[in-house]
C-alpha positions as CSV (number, residue, x, y, z in Angstrom):
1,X,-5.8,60.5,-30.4
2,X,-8.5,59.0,-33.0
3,X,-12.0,58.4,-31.2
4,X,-11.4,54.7,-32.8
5,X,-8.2,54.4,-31.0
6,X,-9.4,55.6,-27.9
7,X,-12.2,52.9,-28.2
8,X,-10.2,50.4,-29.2
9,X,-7.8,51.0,-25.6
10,X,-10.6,51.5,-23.5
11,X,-12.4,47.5,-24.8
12,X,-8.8,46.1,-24.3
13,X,-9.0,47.4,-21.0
14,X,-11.7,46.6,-20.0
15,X,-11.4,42.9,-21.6
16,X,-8.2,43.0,-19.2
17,X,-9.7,43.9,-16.2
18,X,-12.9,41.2,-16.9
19,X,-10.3,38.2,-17.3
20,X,-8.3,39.4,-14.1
21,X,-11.7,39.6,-12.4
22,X,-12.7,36.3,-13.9
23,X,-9.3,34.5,-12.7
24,X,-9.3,36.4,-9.3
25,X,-13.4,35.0,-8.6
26,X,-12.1,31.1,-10.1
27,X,-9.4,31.3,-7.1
28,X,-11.4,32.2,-4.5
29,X,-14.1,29.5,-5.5
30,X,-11.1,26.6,-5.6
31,X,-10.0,28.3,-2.1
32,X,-8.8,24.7,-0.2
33,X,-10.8,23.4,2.5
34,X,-9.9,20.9,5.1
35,X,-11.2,19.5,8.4
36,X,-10.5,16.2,10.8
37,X,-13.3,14.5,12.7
38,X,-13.9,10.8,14.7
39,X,-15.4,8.4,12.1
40,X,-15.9,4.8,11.8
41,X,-13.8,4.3,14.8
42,X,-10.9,5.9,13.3
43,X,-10.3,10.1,12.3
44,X,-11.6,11.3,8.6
45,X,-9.9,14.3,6.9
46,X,-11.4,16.3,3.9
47,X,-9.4,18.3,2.1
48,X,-11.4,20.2,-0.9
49,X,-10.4,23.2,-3.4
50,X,-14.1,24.8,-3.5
51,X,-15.7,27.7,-2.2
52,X,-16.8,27.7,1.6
53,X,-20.7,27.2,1.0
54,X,-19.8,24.1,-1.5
55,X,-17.1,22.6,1.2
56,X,-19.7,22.9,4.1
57,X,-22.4,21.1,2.2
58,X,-19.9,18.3,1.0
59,X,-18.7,17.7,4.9
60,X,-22.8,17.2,5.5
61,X,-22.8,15.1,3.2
62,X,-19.9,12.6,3.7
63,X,-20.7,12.6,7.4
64,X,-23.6,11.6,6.5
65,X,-22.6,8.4,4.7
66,X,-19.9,7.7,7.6
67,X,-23.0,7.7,9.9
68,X,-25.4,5.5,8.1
69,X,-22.8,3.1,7.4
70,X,-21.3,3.1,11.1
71,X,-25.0,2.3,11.7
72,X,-25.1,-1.0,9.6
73,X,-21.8,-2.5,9.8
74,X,-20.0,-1.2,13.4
75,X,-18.8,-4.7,15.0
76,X,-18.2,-2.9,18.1
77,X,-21.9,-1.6,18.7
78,X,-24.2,-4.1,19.9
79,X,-27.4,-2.1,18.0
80,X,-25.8,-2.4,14.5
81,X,-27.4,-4.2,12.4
82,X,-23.8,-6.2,12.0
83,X,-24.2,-7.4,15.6
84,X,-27.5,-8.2,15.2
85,X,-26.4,-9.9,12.1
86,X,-24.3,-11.8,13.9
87,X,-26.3,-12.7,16.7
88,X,-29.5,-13.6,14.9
89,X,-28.5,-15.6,11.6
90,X,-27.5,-18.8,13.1
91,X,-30.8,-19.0,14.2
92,X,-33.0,-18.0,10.8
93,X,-32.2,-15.9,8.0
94,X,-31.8,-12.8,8.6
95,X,-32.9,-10.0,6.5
96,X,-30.7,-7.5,5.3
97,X,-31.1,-3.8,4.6
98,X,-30.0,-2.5,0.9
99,X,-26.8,-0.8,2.4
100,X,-25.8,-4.5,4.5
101,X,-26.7,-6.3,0.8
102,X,-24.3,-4.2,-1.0
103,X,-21.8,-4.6,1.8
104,X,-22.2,-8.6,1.2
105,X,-22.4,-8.6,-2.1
106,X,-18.9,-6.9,-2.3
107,X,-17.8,-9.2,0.6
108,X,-18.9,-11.9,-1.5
109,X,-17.1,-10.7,-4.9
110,X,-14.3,-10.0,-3.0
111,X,-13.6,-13.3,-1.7
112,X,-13.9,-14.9,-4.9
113,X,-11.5,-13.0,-6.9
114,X,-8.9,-13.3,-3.8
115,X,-9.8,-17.2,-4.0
116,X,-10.9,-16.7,-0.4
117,X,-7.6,-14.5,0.8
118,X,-10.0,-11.7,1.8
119,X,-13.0,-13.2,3.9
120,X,-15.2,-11.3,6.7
121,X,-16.1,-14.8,8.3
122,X,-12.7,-14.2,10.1
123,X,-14.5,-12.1,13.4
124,X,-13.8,-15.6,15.6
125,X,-10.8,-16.2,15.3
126,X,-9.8,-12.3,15.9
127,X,-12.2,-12.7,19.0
128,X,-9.6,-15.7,20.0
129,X,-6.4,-13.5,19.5
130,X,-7.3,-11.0,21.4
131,X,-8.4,-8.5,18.8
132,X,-11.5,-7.2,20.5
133,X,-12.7,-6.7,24.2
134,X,-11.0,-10.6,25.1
135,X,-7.4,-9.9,26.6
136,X,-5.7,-12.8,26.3
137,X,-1.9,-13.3,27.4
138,X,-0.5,-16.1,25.3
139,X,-0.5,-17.5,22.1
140,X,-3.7,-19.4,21.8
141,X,-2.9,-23.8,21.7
142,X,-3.5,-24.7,17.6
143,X,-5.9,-27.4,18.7
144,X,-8.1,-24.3,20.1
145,X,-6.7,-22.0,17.2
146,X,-8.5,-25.4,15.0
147,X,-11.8,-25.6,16.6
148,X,-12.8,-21.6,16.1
149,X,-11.2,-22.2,12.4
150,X,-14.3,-24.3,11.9
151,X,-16.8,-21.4,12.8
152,X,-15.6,-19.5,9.7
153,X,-15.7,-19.6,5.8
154,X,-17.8,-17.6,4.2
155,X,-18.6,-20.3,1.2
156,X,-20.9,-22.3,4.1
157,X,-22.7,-19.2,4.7
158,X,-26.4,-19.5,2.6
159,X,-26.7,-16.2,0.7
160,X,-30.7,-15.2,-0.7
161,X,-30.0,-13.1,-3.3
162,X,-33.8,-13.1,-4.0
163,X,-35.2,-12.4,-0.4
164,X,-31.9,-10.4,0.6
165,X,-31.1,-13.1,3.5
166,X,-28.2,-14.7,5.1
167,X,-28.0,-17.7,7.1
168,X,-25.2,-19.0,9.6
169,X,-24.4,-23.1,8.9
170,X,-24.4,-22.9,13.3
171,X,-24.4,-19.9,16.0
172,X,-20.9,-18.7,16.4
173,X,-20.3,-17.8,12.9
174,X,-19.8,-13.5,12.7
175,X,-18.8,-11.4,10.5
176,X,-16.7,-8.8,10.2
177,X,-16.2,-5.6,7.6
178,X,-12.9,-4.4,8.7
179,X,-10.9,-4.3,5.6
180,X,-13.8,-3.1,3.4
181,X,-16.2,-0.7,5.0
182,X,-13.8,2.3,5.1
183,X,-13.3,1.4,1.6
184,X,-16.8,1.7,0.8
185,X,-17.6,4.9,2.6
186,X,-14.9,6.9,0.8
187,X,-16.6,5.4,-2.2
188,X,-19.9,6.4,-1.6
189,X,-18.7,10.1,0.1
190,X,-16.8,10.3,-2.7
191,X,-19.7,10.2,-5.4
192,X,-21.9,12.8,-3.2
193,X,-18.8,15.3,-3.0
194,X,-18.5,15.1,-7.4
195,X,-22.2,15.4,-7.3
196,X,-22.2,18.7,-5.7
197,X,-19.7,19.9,-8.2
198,X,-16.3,19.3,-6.2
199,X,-13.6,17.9,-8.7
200,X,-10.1,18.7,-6.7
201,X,-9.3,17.5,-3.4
202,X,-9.3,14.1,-0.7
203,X,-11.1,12.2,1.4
204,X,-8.9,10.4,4.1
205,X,-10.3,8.0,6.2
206,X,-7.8,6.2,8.8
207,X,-5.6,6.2,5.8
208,X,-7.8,4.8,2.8
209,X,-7.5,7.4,0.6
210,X,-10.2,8.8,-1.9
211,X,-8.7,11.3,-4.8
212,X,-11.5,13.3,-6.4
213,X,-11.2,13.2,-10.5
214,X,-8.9,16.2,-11.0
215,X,-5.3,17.3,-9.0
216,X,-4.8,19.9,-7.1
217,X,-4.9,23.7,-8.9
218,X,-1.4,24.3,-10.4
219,X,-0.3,20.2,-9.7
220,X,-0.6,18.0,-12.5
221,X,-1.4,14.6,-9.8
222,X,-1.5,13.9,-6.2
223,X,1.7,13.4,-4.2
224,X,1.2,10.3,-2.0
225,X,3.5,8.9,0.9
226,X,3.7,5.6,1.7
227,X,4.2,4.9,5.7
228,X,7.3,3.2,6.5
229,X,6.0,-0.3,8.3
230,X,8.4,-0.4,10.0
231,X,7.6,0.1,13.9
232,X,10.7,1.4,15.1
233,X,11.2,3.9,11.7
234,X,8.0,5.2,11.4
235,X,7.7,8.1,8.8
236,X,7.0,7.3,5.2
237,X,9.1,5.6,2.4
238,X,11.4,7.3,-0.4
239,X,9.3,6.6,-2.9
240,X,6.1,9.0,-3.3
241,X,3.3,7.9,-5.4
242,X,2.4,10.2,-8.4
243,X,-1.4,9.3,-8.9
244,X,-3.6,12.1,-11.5
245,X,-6.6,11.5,-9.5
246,X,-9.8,9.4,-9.4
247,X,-8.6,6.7,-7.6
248,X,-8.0,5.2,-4.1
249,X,-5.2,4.4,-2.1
250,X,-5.2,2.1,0.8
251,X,-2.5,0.1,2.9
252,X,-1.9,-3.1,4.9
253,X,0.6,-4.1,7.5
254,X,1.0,-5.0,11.2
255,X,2.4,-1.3,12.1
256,X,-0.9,-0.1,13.7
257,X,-2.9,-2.6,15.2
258,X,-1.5,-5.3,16.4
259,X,-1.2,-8.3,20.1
260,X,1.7,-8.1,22.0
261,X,2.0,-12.3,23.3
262,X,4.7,-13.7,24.7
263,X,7.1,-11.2,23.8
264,X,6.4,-12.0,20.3
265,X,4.0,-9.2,18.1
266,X,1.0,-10.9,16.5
267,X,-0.7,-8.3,13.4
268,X,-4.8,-8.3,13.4
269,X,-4.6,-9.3,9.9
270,X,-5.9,-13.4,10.0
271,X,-5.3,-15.2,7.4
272,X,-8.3,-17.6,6.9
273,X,-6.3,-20.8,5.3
274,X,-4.7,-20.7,8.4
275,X,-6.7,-18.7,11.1
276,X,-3.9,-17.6,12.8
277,X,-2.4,-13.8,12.1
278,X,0.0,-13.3,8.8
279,X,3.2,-13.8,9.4
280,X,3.4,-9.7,8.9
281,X,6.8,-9.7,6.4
282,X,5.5,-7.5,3.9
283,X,3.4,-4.3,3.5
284,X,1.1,-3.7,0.9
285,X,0.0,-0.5,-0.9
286,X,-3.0,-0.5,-3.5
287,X,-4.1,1.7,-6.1
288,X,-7.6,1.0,-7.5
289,X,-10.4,3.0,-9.1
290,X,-12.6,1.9,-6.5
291,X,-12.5,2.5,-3.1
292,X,-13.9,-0.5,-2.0
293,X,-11.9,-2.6,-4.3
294,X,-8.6,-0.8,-3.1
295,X,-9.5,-1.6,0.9
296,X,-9.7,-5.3,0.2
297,X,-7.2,-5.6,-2.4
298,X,-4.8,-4.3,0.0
299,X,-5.5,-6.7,2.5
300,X,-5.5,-9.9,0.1
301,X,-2.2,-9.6,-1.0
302,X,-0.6,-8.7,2.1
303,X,-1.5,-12.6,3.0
304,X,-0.8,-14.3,-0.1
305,X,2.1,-11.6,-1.7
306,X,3.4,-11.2,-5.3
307,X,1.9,-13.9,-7.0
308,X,-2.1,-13.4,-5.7
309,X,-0.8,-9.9,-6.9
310,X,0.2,-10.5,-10.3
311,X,-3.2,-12.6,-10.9
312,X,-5.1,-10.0,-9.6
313,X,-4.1,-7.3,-12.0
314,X,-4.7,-9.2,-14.7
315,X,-8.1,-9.8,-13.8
316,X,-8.5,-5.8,-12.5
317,X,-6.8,-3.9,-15.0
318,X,-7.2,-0.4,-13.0
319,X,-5.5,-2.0,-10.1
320,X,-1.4,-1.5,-9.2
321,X,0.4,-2.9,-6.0
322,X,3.5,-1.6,-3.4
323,X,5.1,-4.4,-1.9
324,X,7.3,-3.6,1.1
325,X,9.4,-6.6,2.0
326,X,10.4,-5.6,5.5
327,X,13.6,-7.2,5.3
328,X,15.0,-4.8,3.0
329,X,14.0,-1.9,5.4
């Protein structure tokens, strides 16, 4: 054999053996990752395609943002800033920290663009069903239902944009970030996983869903279930959700959390027009680029339906909705 020939075998060779090497080091750095823990009164779940050093530092780092925001807006811990929010702003302003401000201020948007479906002024009248440490055993009277409806609105609450200050019209008046701070903490975790160079995987948190910009290896999107709301059923619906990533998922119904009075099941979903719970005939699924925006989007149009839907995605082109009408279950 030609010295050229034999030189020519040996660089293919060795070009071989470089790209096997090459292919063989890229799957072992997108090895997946996954871990559960408690957060933000629910269980998180991250599931990332990275190499162990990389998937260690990103759990740091979104437990991190769990914390700190479990810190400013947990309704259930009396040091919170939220509960000392909600204790001190009916007597003076109260001034907010940068993370409660952005909290607000997406309260606030979110209200408006729901024309006032989705509003965190609600905590009273979930107080008076029941929702929190008050056991009550039946339906509360509509004239008592009437009088906490007055203790809520978030369009009489006095907003300082400049100073960073809110101020209750009268003590009594809380407020409450369930249905938007899970959103917002897969948002933010989300940004510090990408930052550290993670592009495939999930962040699950009580079932809002974060999907990091690029599927799984060898997938071309994410495979998404939707849970069945039906009680009895359970399981998830036919229909799986083919989403290619950067997005977020999140669900409404009465399936989870929910008052059993009077033999009749009560959903911890209030609707503020009325300030009692939604009816609970539907289940909604939405798809969003934001996280945040998904969490309350979800909620809004499970109380008002199709038609707040339809405006809605006009108005938020990135935005797509699952109706479940439980009747056809």
């Amino acid at each position: 054999m030609k010295e050229r020939a034999r030189y020519g075998i040996g660089l293919a060779l060795l070009l071989l053996t470089a790209a096997v090497l090459i292919l063989l080091n890229a799957e072992k750095k997108e090895q997946r990752h996954a871990v559960s823990f408690p957060a933000m009164g629910t269980v998180a779940t991250l599931t990332f395609y990275t190499d162990e050093t990389t998937f260690l530092k990103a759990v740091t780092a979104v437990r991190e943002v769990f914390e700190k925001i479990t810190a400013v807006a947990n309704v259930h811990d009396s040091q919170s800033e939220l509960s000392r929010l909600n204790k001190e702003a009916g007597k003076a302003p109260f001034v907010c920290s940068p993370l409660m401000w952005e909290l607000l201020k997406e309260s606030r948007l979110a209200c408006e663009l729901s024309e006032g479906a989705f509003d965190i002024s609600v905590k009273p009248l979930l107080d008076h069903w029941g929702f929190y440490q008050k056991k009550i055993k039946k339906i509360p009277p509509p004239e008592e239902t009437a009088k906490i409806k007055k203790l809520t609105g978030l369009a009489k609450i006095k907003f300082n944009d400049a100073r960073c200050t809110i101020r209750f019209p009268q003590e009594g008046y809380a407020l409450d970030f369930g249905g938007i701070a899970k959103g917002y903490a897969i948002e933010l975790a989300s940004a510090k996983v990408v930052a550290l160079g993670i592009r495939r995987g999930m962040i699950d948190l009580g079932g809002n869903l974060r999907l990091l910009p690029e599927p799984p290896p060898g997938k071309e999107c994410y495979s998404i279930g939707i849970r069945c709301p039906s009680r009895q059923k359970g399981g998830v619906m036919p229909r799986i959700l083919q989403l290619p990533g950067n997005c977020a998922v999140s669900s409404s119904g009465d399936y989870e959390r929910y008052v059993k009075l009077e033999n009749r099941y009560f959903g911890h979903i209030i609707d503020p027009a009325t300030g009692t719970p939604a009816p609970g005939k539907i289940a909604v699924t939405a798809v969003s680029s934001s996280g945040t925006r998904s969490d309350w989007l979800s909620t809004a149009v499970y109380l008002r339906g199709g038609k707040l839907a339809r405006k809605l995605q006009k108005k938020l082109r990135d935005t797509q909705f699952h109706i479940i009408k439980k009747e056809k279950l």
